[in-house]
C-alpha positions as CSV (number, residue, x, y, z in Angstrom):
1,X,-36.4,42.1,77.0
2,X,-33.8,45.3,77.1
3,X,-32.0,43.3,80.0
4,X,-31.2,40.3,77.3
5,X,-30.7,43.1,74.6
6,X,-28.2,44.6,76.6
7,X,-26.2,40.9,77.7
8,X,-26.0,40.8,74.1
9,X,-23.9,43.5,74.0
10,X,-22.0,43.6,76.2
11,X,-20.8,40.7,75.9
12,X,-20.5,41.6,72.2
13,X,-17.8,44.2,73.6
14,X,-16.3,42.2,76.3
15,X,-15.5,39.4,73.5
16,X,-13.9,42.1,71.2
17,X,-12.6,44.5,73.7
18,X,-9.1,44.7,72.1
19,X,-10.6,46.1,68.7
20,X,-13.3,48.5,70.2
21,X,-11.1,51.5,69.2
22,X,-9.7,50.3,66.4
23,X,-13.2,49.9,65.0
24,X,-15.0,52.8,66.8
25,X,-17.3,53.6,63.8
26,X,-18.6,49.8,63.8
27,X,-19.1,49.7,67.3
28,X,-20.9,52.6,68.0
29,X,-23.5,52.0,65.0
30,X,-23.6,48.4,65.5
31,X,-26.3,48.6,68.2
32,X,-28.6,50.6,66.5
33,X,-32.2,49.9,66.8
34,X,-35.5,50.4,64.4
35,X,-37.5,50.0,66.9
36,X,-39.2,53.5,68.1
37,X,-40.0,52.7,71.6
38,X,-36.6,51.5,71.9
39,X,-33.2,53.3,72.7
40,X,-30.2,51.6,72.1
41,X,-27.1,53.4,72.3
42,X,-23.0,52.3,72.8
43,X,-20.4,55.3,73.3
44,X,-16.6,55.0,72.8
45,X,-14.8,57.8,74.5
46,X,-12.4,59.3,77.2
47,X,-14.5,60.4,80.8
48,X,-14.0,62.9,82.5
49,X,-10.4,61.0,84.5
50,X,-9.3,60.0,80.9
51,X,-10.2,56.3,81.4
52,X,-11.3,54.6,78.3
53,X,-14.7,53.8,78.2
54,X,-17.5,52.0,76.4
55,X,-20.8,52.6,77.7
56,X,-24.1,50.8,76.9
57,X,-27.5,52.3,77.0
58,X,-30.2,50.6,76.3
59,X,-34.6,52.0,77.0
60,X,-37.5,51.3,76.4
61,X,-40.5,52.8,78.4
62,X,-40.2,51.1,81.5
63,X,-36.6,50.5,82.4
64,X,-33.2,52.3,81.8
65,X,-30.0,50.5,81.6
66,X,-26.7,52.1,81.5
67,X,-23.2,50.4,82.0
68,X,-19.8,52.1,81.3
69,X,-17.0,49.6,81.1
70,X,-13.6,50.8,81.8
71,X,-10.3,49.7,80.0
72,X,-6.6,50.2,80.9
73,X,-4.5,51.7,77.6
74,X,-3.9,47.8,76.9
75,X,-7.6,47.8,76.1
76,X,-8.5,45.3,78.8
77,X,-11.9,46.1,80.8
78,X,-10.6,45.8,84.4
79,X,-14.0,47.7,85.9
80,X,-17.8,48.6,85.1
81,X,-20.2,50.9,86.3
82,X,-24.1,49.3,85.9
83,X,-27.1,51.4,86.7
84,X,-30.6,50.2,86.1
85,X,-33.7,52.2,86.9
86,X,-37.2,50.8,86.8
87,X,-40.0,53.5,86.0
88,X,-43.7,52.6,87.0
């Protein structure tokens, strides 16, 4: 379920990527989530190199998945960083 939850996204911010921060309020309140024993979460910011980032995070109690997606100051995504843990 979160790994369709979290397609959904990102492919939500792939498809918009030129407006992401333009619109930062939108997108990071878009993705919330009512749902108690789930944790969905999208950042905009600057890391730690000053690469612009959107990073998805999406929980629930048996899997984690986080993804950053990296743009260039043109706000094209030219590289991604997924990491999905499985708890059990």
């Amino acid at each position: 379920m979160i790994e369709k939850i979290h397609d959904i996204i990102r492919e939500d911010l792939i498809k918009n990527q030129k407006d992401l921060f333009n619109l930062y309020h939108y997108y990071t309140h878009k993705w919330r989530s009512n749902d108690r024993m789930l944790d969905i979460n999208v950042g905009l910011f600057r890391d730690n190199r000053q690469r612009l980032t959107a990073q998805i995070y999406v929980a629930d109690k048996n899997t984690k998945i986080r993804e950053q997606l990296f743009l260039d100051e043109n706000y094209t995504m030219y590289d991604n960083d997924l990491i999905i843990k499985r708890l059990n």
